[in-house]
C-alpha positions in Angstrom: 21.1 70.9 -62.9 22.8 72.6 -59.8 24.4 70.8 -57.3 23.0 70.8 -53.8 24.9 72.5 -51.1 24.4 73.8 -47.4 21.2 72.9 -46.3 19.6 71.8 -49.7 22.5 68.9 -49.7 20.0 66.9 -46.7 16.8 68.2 -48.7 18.5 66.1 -51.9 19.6 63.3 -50.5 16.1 62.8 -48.5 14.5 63.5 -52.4 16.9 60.5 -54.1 16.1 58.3 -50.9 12.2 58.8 -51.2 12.7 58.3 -55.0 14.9 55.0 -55.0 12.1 53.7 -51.9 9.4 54.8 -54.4 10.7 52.6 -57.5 11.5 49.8 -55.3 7.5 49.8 -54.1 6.5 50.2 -57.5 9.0 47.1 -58.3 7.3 45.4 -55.7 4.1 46.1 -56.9 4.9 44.2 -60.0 7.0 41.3 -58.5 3.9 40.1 -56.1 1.5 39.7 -58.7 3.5 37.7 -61.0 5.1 35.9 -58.0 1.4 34.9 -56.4 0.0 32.6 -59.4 3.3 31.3 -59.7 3.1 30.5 -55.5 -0.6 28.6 -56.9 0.4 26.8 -59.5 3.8 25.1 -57.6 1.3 24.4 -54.8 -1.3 23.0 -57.1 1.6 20.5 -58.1 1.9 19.4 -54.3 -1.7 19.3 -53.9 -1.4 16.6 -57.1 0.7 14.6 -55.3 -0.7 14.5 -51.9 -3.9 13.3 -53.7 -1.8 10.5 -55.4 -0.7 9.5 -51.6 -4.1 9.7 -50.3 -6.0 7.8 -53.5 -3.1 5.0 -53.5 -3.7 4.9 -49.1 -6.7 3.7 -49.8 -6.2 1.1 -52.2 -3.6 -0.7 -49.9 -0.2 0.1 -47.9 1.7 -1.5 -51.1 -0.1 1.3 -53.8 0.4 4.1 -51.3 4.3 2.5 -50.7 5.1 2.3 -55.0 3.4 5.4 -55.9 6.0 6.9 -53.0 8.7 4.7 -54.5 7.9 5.4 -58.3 8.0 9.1 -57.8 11.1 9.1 -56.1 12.8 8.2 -58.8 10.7 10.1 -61.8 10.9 13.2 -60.0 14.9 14.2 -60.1 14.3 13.1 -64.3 11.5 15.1 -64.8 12.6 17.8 -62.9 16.3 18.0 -64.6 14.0 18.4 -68.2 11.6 21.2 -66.2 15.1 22.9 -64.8 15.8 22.9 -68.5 13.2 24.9 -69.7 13.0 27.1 -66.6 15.6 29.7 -68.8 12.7 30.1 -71.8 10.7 32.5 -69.9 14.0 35.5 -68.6 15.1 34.7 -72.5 11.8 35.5 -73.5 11.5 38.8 -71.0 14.9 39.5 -72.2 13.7 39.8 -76.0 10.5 41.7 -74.6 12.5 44.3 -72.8 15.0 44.5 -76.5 11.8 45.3 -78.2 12.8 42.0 -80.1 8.6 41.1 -80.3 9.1 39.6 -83.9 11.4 37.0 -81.9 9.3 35.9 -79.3 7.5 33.6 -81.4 10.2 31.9 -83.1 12.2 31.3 -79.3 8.8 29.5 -78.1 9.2 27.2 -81.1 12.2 26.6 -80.0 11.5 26.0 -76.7 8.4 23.3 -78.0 11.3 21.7 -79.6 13.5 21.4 -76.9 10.8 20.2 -74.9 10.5 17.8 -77.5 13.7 16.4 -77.7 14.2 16.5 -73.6 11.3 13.6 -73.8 13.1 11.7 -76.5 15.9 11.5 -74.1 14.7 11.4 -70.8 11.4 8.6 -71.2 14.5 5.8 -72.1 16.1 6.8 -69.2 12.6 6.1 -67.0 12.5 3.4 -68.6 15.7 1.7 -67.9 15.3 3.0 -64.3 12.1 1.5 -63.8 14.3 -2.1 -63.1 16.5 -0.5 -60.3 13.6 -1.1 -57.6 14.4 -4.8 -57.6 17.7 -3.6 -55.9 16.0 -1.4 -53.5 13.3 -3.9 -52.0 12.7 -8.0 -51.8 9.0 -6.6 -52.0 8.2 -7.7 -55.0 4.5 -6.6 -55.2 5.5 -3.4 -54.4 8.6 -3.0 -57.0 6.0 -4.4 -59.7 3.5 -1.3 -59.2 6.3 1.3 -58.4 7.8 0.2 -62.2 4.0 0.0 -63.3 3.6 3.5 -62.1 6.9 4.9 -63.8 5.9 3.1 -67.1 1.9 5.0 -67.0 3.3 8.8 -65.6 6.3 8.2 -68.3 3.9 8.9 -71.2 3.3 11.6 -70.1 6.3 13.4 -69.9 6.0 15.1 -73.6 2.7 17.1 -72.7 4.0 18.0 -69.3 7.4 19.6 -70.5 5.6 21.1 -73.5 2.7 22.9 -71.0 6.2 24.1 -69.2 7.7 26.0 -72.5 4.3 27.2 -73.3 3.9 28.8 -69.2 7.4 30.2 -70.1 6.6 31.8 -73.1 3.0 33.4 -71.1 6.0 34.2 -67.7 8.1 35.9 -69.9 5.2 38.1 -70.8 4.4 39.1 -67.3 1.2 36.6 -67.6 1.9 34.0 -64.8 -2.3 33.7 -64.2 -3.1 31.5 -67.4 -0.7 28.5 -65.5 -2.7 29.4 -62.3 -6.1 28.8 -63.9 -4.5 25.2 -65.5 -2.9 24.2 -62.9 -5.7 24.4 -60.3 -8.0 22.6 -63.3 -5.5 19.9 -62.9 -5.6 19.6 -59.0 -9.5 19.3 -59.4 -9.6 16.6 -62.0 -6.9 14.9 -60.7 -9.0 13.6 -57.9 -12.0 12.1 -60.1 -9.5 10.8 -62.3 -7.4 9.2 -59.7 -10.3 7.4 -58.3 -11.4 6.0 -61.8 -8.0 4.6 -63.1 -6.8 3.8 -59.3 -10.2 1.7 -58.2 -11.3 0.7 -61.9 -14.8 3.0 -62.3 -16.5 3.5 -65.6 -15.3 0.3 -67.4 -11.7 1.3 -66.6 -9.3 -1.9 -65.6 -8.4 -1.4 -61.8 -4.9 -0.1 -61.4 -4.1 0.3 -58.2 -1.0 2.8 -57.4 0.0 2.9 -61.0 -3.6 4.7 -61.7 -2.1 7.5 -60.2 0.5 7.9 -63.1 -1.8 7.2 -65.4 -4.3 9.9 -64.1 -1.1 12.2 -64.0 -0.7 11.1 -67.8 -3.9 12.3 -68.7 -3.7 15.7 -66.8 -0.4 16.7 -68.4 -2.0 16.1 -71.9 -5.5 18.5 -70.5 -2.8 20.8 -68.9 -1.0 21.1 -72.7 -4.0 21.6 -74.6 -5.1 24.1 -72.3 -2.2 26.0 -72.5 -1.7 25.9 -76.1 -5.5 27.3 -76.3 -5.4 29.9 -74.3 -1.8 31.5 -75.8 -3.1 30.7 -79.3 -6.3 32.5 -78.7 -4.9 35.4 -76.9 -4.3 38.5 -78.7 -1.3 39.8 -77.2 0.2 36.6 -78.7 -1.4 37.1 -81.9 1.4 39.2 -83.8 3.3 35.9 -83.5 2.0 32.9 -82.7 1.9 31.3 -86.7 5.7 31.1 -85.3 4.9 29.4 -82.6 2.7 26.5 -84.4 5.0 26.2 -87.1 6.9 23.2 -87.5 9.8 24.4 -89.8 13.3 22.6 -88.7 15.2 24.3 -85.5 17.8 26.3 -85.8 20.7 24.2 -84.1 22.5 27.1 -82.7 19.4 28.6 -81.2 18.9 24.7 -79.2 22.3 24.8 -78.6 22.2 28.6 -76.8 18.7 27.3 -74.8 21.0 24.3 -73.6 23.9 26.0 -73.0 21.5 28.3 -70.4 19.2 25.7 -69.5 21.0 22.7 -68.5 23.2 24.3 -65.3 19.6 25.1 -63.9 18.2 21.6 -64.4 21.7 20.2 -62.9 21.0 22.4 -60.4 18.2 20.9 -59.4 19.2 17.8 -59.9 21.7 18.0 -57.4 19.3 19.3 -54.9 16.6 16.8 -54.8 19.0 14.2 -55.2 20.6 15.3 -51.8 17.2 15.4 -50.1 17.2 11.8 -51.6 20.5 10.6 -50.1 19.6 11.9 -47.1 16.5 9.8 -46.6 18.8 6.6 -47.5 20.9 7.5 -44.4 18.1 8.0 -42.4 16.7 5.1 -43.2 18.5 2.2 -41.1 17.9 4.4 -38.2 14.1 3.3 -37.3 10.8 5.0 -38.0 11.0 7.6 -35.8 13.8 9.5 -36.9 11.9 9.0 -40.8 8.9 9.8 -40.1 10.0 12.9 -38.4 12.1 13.9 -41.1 9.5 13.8 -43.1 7.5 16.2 -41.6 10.0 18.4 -41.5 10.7 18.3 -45.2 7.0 18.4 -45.7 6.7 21.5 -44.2 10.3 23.0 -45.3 9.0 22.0 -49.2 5.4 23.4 -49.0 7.3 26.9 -47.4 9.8 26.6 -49.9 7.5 27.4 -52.9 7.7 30.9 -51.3 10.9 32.0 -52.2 10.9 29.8 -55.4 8.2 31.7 -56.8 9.7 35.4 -56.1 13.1 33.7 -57.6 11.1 32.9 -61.0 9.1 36.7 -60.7 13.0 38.1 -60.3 14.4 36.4 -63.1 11.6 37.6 -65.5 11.7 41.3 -64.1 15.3 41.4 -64.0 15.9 40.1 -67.8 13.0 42.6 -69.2 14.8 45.5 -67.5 18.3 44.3 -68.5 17.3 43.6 -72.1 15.6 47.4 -72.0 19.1 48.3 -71.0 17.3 49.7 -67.7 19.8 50.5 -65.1 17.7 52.1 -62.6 14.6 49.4 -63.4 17.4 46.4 -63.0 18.7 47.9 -59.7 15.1 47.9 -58.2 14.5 44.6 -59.4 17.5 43.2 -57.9 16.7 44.8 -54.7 13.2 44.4 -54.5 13.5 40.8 -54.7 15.8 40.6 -52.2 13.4 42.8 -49.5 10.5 40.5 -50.4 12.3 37.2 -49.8 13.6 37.9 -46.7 10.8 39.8 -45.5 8.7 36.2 -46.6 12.3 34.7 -44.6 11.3 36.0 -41.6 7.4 35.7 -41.6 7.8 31.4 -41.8 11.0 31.4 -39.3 8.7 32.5 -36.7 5.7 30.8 -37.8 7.7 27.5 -38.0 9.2 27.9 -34.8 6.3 29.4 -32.8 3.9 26.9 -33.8 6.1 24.0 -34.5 4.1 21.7 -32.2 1.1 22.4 -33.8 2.3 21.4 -37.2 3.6 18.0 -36.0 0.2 17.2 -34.2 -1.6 17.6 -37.9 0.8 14.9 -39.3 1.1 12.6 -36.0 0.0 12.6 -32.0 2.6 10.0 -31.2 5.1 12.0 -28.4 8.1 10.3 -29.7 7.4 11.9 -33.3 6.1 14.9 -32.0 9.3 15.2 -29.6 12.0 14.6 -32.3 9.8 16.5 -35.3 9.6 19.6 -32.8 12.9 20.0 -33.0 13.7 19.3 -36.4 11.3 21.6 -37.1 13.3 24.5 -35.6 16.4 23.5 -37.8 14.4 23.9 -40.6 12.7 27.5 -39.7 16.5 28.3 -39.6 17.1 26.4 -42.5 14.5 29.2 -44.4 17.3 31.6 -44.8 20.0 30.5 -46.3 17.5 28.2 -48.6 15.3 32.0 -49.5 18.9 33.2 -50.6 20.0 30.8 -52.4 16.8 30.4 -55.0 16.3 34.1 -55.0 20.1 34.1 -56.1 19.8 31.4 -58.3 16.5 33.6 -60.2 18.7 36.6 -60.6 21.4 34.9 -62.4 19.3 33.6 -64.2 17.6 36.9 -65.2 21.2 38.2 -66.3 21.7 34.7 -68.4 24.6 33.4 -65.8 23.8 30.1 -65.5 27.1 28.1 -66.1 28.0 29.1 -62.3 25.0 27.8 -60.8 25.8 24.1 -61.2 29.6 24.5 -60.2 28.4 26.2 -56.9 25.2 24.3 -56.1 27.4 20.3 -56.9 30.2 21.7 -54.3 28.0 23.2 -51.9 25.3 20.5 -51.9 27.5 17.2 -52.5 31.0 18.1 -51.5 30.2 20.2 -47.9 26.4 19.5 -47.5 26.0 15.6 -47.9 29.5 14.5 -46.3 28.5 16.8 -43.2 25.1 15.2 -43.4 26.8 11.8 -42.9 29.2 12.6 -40.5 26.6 14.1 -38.1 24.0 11.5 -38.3 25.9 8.5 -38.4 29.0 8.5 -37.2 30.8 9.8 -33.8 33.8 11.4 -35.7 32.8 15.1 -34.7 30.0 14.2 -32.0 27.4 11.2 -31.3 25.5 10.2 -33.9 22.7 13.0 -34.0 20.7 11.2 -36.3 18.1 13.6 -38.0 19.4 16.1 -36.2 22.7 15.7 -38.1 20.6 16.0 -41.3 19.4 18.9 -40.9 22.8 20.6 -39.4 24.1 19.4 -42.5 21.5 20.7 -45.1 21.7 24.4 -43.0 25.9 24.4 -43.5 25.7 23.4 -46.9 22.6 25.7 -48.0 24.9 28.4 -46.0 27.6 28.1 -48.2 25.7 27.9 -51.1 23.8 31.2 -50.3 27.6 32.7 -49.8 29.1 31.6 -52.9 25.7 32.7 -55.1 25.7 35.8 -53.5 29.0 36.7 -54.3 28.3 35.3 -57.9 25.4 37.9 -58.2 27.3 40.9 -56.8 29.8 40.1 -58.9 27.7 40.0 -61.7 25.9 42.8 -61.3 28.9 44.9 -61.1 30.2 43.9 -64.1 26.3 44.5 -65.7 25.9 47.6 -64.4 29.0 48.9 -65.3 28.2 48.0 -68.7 24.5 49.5 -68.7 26.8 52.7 -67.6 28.9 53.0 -70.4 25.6 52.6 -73.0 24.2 54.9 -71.4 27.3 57.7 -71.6 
């Protein structure tokens, strides 16, 4: 091909510049529609849990109090096994994008397994930490129903972390609508079944609060046998699934290699709900206000915050196919892409969140005090949005390029060894400046989301340099 000179050399460049805008629209063309179910489905898991608060409200301020309580401390397990798991579906894309189909079968098994084997472990631990509330409270009515609830939602931890491997195996096949269509099932029956276990209709003993994790039970096990149904009777699964049902012995080194991926993402986030945890223990000797307000802020911050987590997963899937096809080009738009679309989504909530910040605190609570102090926490956390977009967009493009072991190093110093000291410092104490109560939260969750966002940035740059370079010499 000649080279471009003179006036051709502008004519080129404009060419390569339309073409590189036109792969990164047809990238985003493909990252959207995987992202949006995903967007549904995280949302349909927030809806589940709003309509565990409201249900348990209206059985009593103690069932609303240990279903709040009881989740608290289920969550950070149950999210640790989920984290785990999370690295199925860009192994899975990775295989596709190999032409590896033959494989795909015999990963999910694995994954089932290790879903499997993440319950064996993590109901004990439930369990055990069902006796800690005694520690927490003198309220003893309301420890009993928080353990209550942990022992009903503990059964059913199996289904739920098996529907995850299963949604794994359909994400790393570009088919994030089958979970959509589940998990909105899930919202809708979790409402008729809350109110039967909860209030005792049909015959059922009356629950209170610990209905709710019973209903939640249930709806895992529906949510699993939906699943399972609709990748066994798809036909794009069909070359393999007999792989996938099968239940010949694992292969230990394949579990090992899912762990040794998996478990710096569920440490991960681990060590980020735990700080949002810690945080509402400072908070807490500090009087209503300054909780209930923080509240609202992380309400709002967590329901924008599915945003960006769902173009993270969408990046890591599109990112592995096109690195496991060796893709340069197609690994470069995905990169990009993702990046364009998450702060483009950055910007859209900032000013959302701060123009109508009032307005968002009125639907929650009228009371000035709360709407005064919520107002303002409120624009902390629109500015909060970037650093946060960054850092789970970062977090889904390592994983897409299978560098995981970084993620916990970075996320433990940024979140526990910058975030929550700064956290303390500013709220309670009048080292720095007066106590800025949670104020000083949410300076400290923006500095150590900041440095998080750094440090994972650099981590992908640095390993897409070393990726591409390698995609380059293949290719030669």
């Amino acid at each position: 091909m000649p080279a471009c000179s003179g006036s051709l050399k502008e004519e080129c460049m404009e060419g390569k510049k339309e073409m590189n805008k036109t792969w990164n629209l047809k990238e985003m063309k493909k990252l959207i529609p995987l992202a949006l179910p995903v967007l549904v489905v995280n949302l349909s898991i927030v809806g589940m849990g709003a309509v565990d608060a409201i249900v348990a409200g209206r059985a009593g301020v103690t069932d609303m109090a240990a279903v709040a309580l009881g989740s608290s401390v289920y969550l950070p397990v149950a999210l640790f096994a989920c984290g785990v798991l999370m690295i199925i579906g860009p192994v899975i894309a990775n295989m596709r994008g190999k032409s590896h189909e033959s494989r795909v079968g015999y990963m999910t098994n694995h994954g089932l397994w290790l879903a499997l084997m993440l319950s064996l472990v993590s109901m004990p631990v439930i369990y055990v930490l069902r006796n800690v509330f005694g520690w927490i409270s003198d309220d003893v009515a309301m420890c009993q129903m928080a353990s209550a609830y942990m022992f009903a939602i503990m059964w059913g931890l199996p289904a739920n972390l098996g529907f995850v491997a299963l949604k794994s195996l359909n994400e790393g096949s570009n088919m994030t609508r089958p979970a959509m269509y589940v998990g909105l099932c899930g919202l809708l029956l979790n409402i008729p079944l809350n109110y039967i276990f909860v209030f005792g209709l049909y015959g059922f003993p009356r629950m209170g609060g610990a209905g709710c994790g019973a209903a939640t039970a249930v709806i895992f096990y529906i949510e699993f046998l939906l699943m399972f149904l609709l990748v066994y009777l798809n036909p794009k699964h069909r070359p393999y699934r007999r792989h996938i049902v099968s239940w010949r012995r694992p292969t230990p080194s394949v579990i090992t290699h899912l762990m040794r991926l998996g478990v710096p993402i569920g440490v991960s986030q681990l060590c980020e709900v735990m700080l949002f945890c810690a945080a509402a223990l400072v908070l807490a000797p500090l009087g209503e206000t300054q909780v209930a307000s923080h509240q609202i802020a992380g309400n709002v911050g967590g329901l924008v915050f599915m945003l960006p987590l769902s173009v993270g997963l969408a990046a890591s899937i599109r990112v592995a196919y096109h690195h496991g096809r060796k893709d340069l080009a197609g690994t470069k738009s995905a990169v990009l892409s993702s990046y364009v679309l998450v702060l483009t989504i950055c910007l859209c909530t900032f000013g959302g969140i701060t123009l109508f910040r009032e307005q968002i605190v009125h639907l929650y609570n009228d009371s000035e005090m709360i709407v005064s102090t919520a107002s303002v926490l409120l624009i902390l956390a629109a500015a909060y949005q970037l650093p946060d977009c960054l850092q789970v967009l970062s977090v889904g493009v390592l994983r897409g390029f299978r560098d995981t072991a970084s993620i916990t190093v970075i996320t433990f110093f940024s979140y526990w060894i910058v975030g929550f000291p700064v956290c303390y410092i500013l709220a309670r104490t009048n080292w720095i400046v007066p106590a800025m109560g949670a104020r000083g939260i949410w300076i400290g969750f923006i500095i150590g989301l900041s440095v998080a966002a750094v440090l994972l940035l650099w981590r992908v740059r640095r390993t897409t340099r070393r990726e591409f370079a390698l995609m380059r010499q293949e290719g030669e």
